[in-house]
C-alpha positions as CSV (number, residue, x, y, z in Angstrom):
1,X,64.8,-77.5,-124.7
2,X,63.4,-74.3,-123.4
3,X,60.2,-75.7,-122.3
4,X,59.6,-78.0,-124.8
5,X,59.2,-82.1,-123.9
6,X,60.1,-84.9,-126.4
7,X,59.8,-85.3,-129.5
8,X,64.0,-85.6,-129.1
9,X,64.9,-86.9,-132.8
10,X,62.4,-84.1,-134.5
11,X,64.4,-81.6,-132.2
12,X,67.9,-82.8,-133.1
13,X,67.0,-83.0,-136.8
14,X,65.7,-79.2,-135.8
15,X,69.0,-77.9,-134.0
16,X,71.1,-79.4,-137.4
17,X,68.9,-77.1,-139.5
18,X,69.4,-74.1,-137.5
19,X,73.2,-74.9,-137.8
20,X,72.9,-75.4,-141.4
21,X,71.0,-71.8,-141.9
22,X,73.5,-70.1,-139.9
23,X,76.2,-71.4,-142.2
24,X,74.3,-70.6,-145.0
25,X,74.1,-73.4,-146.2
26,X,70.3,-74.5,-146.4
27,X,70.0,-72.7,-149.9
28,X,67.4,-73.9,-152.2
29,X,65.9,-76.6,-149.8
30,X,62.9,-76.6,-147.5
31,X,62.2,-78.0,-144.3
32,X,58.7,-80.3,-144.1
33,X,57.5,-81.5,-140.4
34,X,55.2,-84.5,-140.9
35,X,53.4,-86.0,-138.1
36,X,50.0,-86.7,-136.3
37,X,48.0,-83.7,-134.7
38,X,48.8,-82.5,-131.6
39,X,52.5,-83.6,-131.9
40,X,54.1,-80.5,-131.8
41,X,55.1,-79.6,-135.1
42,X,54.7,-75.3,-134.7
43,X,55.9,-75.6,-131.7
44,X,59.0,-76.8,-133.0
45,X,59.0,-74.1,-135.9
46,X,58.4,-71.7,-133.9
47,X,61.5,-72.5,-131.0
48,X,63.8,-72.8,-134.0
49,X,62.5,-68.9,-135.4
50,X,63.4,-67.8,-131.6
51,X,66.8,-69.4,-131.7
52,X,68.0,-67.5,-135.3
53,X,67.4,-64.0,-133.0
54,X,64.9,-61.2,-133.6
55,X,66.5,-59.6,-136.4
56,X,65.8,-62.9,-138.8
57,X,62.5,-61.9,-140.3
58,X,59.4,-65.0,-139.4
59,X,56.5,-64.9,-141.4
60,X,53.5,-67.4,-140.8
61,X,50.6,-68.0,-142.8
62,X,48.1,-71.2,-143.0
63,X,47.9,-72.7,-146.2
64,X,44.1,-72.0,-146.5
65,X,45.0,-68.6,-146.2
66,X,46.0,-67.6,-150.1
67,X,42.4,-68.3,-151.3
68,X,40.9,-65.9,-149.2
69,X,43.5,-62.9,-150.0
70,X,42.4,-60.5,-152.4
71,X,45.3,-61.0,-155.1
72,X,46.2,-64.0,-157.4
73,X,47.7,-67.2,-154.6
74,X,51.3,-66.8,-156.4
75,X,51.4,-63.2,-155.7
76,X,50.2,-63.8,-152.2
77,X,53.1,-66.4,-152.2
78,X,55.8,-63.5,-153.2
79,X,54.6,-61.0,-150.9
80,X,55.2,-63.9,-147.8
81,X,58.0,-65.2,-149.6
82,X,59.6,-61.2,-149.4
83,X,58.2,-60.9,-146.1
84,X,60.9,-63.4,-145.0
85,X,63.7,-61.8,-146.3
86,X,65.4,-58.8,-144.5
87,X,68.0,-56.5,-145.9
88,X,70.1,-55.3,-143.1
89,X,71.3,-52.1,-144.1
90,X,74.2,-50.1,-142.7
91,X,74.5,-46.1,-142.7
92,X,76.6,-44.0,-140.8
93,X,75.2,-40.9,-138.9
94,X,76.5,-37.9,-137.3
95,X,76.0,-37.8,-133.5
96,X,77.2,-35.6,-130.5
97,X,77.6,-37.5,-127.7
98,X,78.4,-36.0,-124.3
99,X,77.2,-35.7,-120.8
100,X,75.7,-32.8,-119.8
101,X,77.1,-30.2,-117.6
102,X,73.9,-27.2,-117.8
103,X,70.8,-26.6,-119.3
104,X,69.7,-22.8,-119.5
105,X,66.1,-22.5,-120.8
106,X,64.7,-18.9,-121.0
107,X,61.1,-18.3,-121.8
108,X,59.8,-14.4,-123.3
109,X,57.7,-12.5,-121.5
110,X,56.0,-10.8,-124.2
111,X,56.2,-13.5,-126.9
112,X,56.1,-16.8,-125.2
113,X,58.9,-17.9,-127.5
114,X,61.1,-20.6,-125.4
115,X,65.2,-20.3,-126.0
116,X,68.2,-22.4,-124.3
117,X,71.8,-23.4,-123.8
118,X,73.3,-26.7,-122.8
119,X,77.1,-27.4,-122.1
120,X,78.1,-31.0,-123.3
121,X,81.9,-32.2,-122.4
122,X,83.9,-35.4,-122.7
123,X,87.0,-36.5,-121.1
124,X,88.5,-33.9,-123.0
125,X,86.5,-30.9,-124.1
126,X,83.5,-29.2,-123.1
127,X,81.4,-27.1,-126.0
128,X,78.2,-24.6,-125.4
129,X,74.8,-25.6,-128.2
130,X,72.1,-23.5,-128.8
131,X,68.9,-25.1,-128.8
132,X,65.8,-24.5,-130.6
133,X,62.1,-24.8,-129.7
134,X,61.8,-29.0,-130.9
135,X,65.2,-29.8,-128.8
136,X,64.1,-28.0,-125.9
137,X,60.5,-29.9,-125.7
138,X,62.8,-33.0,-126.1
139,X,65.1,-32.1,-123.1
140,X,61.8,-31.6,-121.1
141,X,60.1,-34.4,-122.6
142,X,63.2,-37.1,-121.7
143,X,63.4,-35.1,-118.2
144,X,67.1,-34.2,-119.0
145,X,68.8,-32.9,-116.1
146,X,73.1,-32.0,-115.2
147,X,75.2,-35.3,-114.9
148,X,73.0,-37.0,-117.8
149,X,75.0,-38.7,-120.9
150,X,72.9,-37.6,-123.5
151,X,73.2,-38.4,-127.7
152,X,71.7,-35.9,-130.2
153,X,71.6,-37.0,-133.7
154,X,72.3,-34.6,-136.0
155,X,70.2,-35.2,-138.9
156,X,67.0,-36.0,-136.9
157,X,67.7,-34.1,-133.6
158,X,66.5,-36.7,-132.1
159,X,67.9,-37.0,-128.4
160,X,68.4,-40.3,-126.6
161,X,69.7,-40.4,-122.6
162,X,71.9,-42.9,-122.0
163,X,72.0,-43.2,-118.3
164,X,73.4,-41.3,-115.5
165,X,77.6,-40.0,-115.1
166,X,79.3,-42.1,-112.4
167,X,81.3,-38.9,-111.4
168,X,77.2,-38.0,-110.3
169,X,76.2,-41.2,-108.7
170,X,77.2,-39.8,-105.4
171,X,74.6,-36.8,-105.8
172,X,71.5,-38.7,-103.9
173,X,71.4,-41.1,-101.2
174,X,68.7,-43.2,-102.7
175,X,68.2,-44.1,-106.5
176,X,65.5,-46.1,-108.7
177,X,66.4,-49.7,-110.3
178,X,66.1,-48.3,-113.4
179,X,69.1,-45.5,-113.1
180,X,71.9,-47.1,-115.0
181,X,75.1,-45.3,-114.6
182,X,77.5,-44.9,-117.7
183,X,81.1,-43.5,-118.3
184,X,81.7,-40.2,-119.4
185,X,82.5,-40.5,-123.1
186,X,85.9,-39.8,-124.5
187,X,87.2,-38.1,-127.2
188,X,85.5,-35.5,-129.5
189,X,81.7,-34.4,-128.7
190,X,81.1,-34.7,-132.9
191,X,81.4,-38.5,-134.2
192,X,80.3,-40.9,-136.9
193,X,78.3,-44.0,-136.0
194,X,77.3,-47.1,-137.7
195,X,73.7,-47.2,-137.7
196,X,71.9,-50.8,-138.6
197,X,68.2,-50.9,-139.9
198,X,66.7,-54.7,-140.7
199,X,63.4,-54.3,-143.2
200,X,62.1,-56.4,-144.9
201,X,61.8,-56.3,-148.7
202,X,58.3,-56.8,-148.8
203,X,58.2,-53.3,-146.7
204,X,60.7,-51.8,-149.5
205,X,58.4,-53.3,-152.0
206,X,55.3,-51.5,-150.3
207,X,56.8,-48.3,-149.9
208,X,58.2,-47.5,-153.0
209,X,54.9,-49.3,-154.9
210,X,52.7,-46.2,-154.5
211,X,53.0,-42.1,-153.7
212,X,51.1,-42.7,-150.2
213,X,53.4,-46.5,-150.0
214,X,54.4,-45.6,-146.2
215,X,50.9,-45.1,-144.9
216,X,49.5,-48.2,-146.9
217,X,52.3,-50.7,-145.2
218,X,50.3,-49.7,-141.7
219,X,47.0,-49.6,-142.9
220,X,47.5,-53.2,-144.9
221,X,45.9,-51.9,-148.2
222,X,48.8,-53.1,-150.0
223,X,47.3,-54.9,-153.3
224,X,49.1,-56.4,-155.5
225,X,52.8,-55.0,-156.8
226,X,54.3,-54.8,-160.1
227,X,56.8,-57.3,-161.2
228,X,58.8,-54.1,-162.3
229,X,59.0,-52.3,-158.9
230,X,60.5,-55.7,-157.1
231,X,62.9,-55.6,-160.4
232,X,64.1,-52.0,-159.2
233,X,63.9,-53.1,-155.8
234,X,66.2,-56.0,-156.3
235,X,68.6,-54.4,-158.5
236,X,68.7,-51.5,-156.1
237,X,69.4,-54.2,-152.9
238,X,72.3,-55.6,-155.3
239,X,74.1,-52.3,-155.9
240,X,74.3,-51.8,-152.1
241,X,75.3,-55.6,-151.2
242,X,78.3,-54.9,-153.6
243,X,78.8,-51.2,-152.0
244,X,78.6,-53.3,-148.7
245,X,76.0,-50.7,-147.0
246,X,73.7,-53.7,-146.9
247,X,73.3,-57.3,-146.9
248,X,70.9,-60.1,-147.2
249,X,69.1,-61.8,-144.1
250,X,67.3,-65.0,-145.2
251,X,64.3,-65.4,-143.0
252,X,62.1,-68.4,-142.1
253,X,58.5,-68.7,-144.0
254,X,56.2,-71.3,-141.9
255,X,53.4,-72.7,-144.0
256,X,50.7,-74.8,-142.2
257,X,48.4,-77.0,-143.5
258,X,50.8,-77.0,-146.6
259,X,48.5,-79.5,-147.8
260,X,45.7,-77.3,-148.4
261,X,48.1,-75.4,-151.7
262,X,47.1,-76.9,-155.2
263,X,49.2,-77.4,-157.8
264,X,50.1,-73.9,-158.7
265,X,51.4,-73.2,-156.1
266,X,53.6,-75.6,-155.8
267,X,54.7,-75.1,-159.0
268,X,55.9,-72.1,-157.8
269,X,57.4,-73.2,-154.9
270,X,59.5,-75.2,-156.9
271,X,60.5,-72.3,-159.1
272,X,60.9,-70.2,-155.9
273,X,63.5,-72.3,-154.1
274,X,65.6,-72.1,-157.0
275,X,66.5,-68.1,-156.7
276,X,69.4,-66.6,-155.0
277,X,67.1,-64.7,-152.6
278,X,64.9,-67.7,-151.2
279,X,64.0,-67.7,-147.1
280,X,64.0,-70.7,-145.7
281,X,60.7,-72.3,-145.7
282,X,59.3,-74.9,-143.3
283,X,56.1,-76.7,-143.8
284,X,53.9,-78.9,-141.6
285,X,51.4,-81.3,-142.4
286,X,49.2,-83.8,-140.8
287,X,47.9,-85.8,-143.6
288,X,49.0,-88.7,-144.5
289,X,48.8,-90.4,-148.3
290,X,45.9,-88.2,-150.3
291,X,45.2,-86.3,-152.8
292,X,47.3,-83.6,-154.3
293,X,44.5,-80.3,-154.4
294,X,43.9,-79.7,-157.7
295,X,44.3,-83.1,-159.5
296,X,43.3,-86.7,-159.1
297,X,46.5,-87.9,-158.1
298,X,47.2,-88.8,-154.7
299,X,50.8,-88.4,-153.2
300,X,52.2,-88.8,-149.7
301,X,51.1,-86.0,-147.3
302,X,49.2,-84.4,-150.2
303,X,52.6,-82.9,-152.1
304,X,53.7,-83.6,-155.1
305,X,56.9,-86.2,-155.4
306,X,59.1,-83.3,-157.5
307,X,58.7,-81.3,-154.4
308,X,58.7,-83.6,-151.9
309,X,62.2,-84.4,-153.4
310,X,63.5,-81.1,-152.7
311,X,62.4,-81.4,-148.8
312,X,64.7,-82.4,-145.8
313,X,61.3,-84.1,-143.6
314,X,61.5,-84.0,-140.0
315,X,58.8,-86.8,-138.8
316,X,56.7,-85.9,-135.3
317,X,55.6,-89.2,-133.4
318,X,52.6,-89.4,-130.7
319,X,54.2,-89.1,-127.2
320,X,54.0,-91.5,-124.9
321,X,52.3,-91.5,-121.7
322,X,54.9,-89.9,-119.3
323,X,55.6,-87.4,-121.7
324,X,52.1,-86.7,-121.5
325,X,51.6,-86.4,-118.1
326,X,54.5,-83.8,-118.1
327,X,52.9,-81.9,-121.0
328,X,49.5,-81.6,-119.0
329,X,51.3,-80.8,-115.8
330,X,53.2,-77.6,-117.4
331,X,49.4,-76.9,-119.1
332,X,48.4,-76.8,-115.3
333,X,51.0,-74.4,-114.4
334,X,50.5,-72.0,-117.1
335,X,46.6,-71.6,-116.4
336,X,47.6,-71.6,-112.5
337,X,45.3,-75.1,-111.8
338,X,46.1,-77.1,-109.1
339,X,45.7,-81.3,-109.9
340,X,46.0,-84.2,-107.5
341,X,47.4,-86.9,-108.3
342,X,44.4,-89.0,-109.0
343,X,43.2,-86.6,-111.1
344,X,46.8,-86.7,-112.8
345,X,46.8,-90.1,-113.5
346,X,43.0,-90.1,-115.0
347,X,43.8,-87.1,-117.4
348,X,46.9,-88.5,-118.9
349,X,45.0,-91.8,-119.0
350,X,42.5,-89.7,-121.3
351,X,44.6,-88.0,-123.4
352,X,45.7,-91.5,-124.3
353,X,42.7,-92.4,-125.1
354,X,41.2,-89.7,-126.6
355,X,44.0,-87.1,-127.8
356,X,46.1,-84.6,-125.5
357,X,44.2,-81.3,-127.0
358,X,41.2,-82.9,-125.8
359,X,42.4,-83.6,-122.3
360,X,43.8,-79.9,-122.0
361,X,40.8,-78.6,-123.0
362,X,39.4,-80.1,-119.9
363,X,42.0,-78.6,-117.5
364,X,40.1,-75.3,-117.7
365,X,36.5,-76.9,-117.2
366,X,37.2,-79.1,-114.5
367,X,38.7,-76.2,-112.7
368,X,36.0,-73.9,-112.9
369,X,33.4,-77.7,-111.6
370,X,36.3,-77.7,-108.5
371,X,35.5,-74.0,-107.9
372,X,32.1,-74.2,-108.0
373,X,32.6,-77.1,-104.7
374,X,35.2,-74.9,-102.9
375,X,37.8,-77.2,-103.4
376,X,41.6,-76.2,-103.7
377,X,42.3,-78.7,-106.4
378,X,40.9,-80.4,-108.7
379,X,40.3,-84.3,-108.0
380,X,39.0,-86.9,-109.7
381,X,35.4,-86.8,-109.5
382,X,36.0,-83.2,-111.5
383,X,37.5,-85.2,-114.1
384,X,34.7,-87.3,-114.5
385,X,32.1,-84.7,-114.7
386,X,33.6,-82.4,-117.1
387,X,34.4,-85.8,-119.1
388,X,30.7,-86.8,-118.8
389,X,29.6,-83.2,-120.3
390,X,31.6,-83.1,-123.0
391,X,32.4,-85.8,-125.7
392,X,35.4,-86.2,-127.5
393,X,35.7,-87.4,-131.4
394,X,35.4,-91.0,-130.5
395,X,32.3,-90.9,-128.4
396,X,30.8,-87.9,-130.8
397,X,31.4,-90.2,-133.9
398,X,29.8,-93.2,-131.7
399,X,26.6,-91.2,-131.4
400,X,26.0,-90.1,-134.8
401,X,26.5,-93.8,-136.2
402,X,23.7,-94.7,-133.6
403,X,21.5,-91.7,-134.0
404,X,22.1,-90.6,-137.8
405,X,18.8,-91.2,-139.1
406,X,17.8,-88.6,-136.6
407,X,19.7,-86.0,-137.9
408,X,19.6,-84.4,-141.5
409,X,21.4,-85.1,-144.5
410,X,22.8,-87.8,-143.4
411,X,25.5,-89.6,-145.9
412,X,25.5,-93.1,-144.3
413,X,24.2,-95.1,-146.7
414,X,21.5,-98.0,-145.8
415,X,19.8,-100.2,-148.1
416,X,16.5,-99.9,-147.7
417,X,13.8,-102.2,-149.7
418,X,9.9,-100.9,-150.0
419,X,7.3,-102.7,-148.3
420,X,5.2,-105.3,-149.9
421,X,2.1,-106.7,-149.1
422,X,0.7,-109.9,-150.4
423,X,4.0,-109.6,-153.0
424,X,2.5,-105.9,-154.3
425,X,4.2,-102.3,-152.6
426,X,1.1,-100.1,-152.1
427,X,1.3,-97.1,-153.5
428,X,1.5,-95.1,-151.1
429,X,5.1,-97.1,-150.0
430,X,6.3,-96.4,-153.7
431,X,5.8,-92.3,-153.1
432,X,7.6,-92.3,-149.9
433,X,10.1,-94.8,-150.8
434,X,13.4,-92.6,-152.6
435,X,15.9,-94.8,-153.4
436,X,19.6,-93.5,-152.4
């Protein structure tokens, strides 16, 4: 469950996706989570990102978000929908691996100009490298010392310690925690090893868009990119799929508030699902039958049906009340806030009331009342205060019905007929009277 509490049929329909994607078998669908707020629909997209393993890519962007991008919404659409697909691609690299037997590092008197030796050896020979100016600040950097197992690539020279030989884990009487202690490695002191790199092809895509491409993918002045560079791009990705020295990683896109998309775009998320390179995209929604943005057609949770027909829809229900006592409690222990049981009891009663996002925002504020008294925990009368200063939706809505004529632009229509007198309206009535 890792943490998570109930919603148990939305988490088995969750754990039969994930098994689906793993056997690659979830091509040209999406995933839709429907339910009421606060039911726990990202939290469920999020624990079934975490459980594909950090090299699946996760990309996460609010529905809302594609009308504030600078760039059309369908290429803001591509660049999340490439953002969610990794190439993992496979090269191999000359290493010397080998631990190290001496280091001889000689500085110049007159010139300052550094020079060095170190003596690698396996199980079965030993060799003597020069070193120049870089490897030697490396060795000094990484605090390499005799009885290290040290690798050097070659084509970087980049040098990477391993951990400590257990031939010299008898050299001190007391070590760190952190000293790991390794074998001596066998064989040859030259060999080739399989190097993995996961990007993304939204990275590729940057990169190879523009002369400065590398620099712009960390500054995030990306603009928009030529159809013609992801045409190179995929072509390019296909050559070395069939070379095998790469292959294709579908990631997960999470769209929220998928609602708030009009009609283009999911036109071209219907287009989208179709291709060979699709992640796999979940949505969430907490509306219910309305309009589709961008016509006057209404359709259920604000998607089209064509769609919607496409979707495998995971439904979220409200939890019920010892659920949400348990959710609450683990709230408590995360912000370190002690409750009695009273208090317990009166904060689960409402968050059924009210809604649970409510009652946990009160966790916080009727901690810092309980402070302000001394006590160790927070009790019931804490509750009641911090409930008292702050309304919830039901009570805010309450007052504004009482008190609207009060406030400005109101929109709650009242009919309203001009005084009369002796069957007449003075005219004065007839210049303040507006009708609505």
């Amino acid at each position: 469950s890792q943490g998570m509490v109930g919603q148990m049929e939305a988490r088995r329909a969750a754990g039969i996706i994930l098994q689906m994607i793993k056997e690659g078998k979830i091509a040209g669908r999406a995933i839709l989570m429907g339910g009421q707020p606060g039911t726990g629909k990202t939290a469920i997209a999020m624990g079934m990102a975490k459980s594909l393993g950090e090299d699946v890519p996760f990309t996460m962007m609010a529905g809302s978000e594609i009308f504030s991008l600078e760039m059309s919404k369908t290429e803001a659409l591509i660049q999340a929908f490439r953002k969610s697909i990794g190439v993992r691609i496979k090269e191999e690299a000359e290493i010397i691996e080998g631990e190290v037997v001496e280091i001889e590092i000689d500085k110049s008197v007159s010139t300052g100009q550094k020079t060095g030796k170190v003596t690698l050896k396996t199980t079965e020979m030993e060799t003597v490298y020069d070193l120049g100016n870089k490897m030697i600040d490396a060795i000094q950097k990484e605090k390499i010392m005799a009885g290290d197992i040290i690798t050097i690539d070659k084509a970087s020279g980049k040098i990477s310690k391993l951990g400590r030989s257990f031939a010299r884990s008898s050299d001190y009487d007391a070590m760190g925690p952190q000293t790991r202690f390794v074998q001596c490695p066998e064989g040859e002191l030259q060999k080739r090893k399989e190097v993995v790199h996961t990007v993304t092809l939204h990275e590729i895509d940057v990169i190879n868009s523009r002369a400065q491409g590398f620099i712009a993918l960390f500054a995030g002045d990306i603009g928009e990119i030529k159809p013609e560079v992801r045409e190179q791009i995929d072509q390019k990705v296909s050559e070395w799929r069939e070379e095998g020295r790469a292959e294709i990683v579908p990631g997960v896109l999470f769209i929220d508030e998928v609602h708030m998309l009009d009609i283009e775009c999911f036109s071209y998320l219907n287009r989208a699902l179709e291709s060979e390179q699709a992640p796999i995209v979940i949505m969430a929604t907490n509306r219910g039958i309305t309009k589709i943005r961008g016509t006057n057609y209404k359709g259920p949770h604000g998607l089209p049906l064509d769609l919607l027909d496409r979707l495998l829809i995971i439904a979220t229900k409200p939890y019920n009340e010892g659920e949400t006592m348990q959710i609450l409690q683990t709230r408590c222990q995360e912000e370190d806030v002690e409750l009695t049981e009273g208090a317990a009891n009166l904060l689960t009663k409402i968050a059924m009331e009210t809604s649970l996002r409510y009652a946990i925002h009160l966790i916080t504020t009727a901690s810092l009342v309980s402070r302000k008294r001394k006590a160790s925990a927070v009790d019931v009368e804490d509750i009641r205060r911090v409930y008292a200063l702050f309304v919830d939706i039901k009570r805010s809505t309450q007052f504004l019905t009482e008190y609207q004529k009060e406030f400005m632009f109101s929109e709650i229509d009242e009919p309203e007929v001009p005084p009369k007198i002796g069957g007449e309206a003075k005219m004065t009535d007839c210049l303040l009277y507006t009708s609505p």
